[in-house]
Every structure is written in structure tokens, then in C-alpha cells.
N, C-alpha and C positions, 0 to 999 in steps of 0.2 A: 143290593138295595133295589126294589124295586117301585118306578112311581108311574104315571099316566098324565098323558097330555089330556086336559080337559076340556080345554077353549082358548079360544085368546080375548086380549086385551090393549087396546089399542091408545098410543101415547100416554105409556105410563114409566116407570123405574123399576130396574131387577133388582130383585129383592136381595141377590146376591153379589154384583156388584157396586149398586147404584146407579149403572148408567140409564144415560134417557133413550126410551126407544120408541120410533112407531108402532112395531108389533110385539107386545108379551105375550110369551108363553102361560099358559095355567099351568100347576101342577099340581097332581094331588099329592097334597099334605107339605106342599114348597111354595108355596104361592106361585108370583110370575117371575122370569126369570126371561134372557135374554137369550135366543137360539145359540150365538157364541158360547155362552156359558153352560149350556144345556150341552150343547155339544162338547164341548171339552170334558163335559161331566158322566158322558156316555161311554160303557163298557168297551172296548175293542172287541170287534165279534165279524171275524169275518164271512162267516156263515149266514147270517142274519144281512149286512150290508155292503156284503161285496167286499169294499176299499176298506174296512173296518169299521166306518162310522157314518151317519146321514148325511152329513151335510147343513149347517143351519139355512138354508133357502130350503129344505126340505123340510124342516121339522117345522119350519111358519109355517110351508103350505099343510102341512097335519094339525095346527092346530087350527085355522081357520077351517081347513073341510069338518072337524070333530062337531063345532061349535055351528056350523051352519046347515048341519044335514042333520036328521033325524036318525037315532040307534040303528033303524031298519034299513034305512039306507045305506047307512054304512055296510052292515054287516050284507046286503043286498052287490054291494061294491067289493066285497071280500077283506074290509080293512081294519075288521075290529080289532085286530090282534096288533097293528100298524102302532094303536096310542100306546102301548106299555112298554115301560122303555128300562132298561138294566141300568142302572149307576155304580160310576165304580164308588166305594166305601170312604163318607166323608167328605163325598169331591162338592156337595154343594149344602154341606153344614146338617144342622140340623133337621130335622124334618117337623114341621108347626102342628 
């Protein structure tokens, strides 16, 4: 499965656990979601991240750069490819 970091959202609840957080995640077609649970919910790839997986202090700072830079930017920074992100099958329900 595959979904993308959109933006975030700040002091809001994951849609998948319920906890309160300062920063949500956006996702497309997941709504927000809490980098714990985004992370746990990321493919093992070690090719892609090294250790196998980002890190949530990593995937907040990707959702605030996505949301506060402009497409060009991004892709001027080399990170367009940075928001799409593999899930493994299931791990954060359905998809909205």
C-alpha cells in the first residue's frame, strides 16, 4: 500500500489511535495520523532507510517541510520522492 505525507496538522488526534498530539501527520486517503503510528505502519526497507525505517522525529520534520515549501521547492531540494511512503498491508486500517 502505498500513501503520501501531505502536511501537517497541529494539536489535533490520530485518526488511528486516538491519541492527542502536537504534530499530525496528513495522509493521503488516512487522514492524520501520529508519526509513532505512521512509523510502525512503514514497510521495512532497508535500502530506502538504512536502519529499516525513518524514524517519527523524521517523518514530522517531512510533513512540516511538504506543507510549508512550495512543489518547486521541494523538488529544487531533491525530496519529492521523500513524501511517498510504502505500508505494510492493513497496518493502518482502512484507507478514507
Amino acid at each position: 500500500m502505498e500513501c503520501e505525507i501531505i502536511g501537517y496538522e497541529a494539536d489535533c488526534t490520530c485518526d488511528h489511535c486516538g491519541r492527542n498530539l502536537k504534530v499530525g501527520i496528513q495522509l493521503s486517503g488516512y487522514g492524520v495520523v501520529g508519526a509513532d503510528c505512521l512509523n510502525a505502519a512503514i514497510k521495512f526497507d532497508r535500502k530506502r532507510w538504512g536502519s529499516g525505517k525513518p524514524g517519527a522525529s523524521y517523518l514530522r520534520q517531512l510533513a512540516i517541510k511538504r506543507q510549508k515549501n512550495s512543489p518547486e521547492r521541494l523538488a529544487q531540494m531533491g525530496m519529492a520522492y521523500a513524501f511517498r511512503l510504502s505500508l505494510a498491508d492493513g497496518s493502518l486500517g482502512v484507507a478514507h
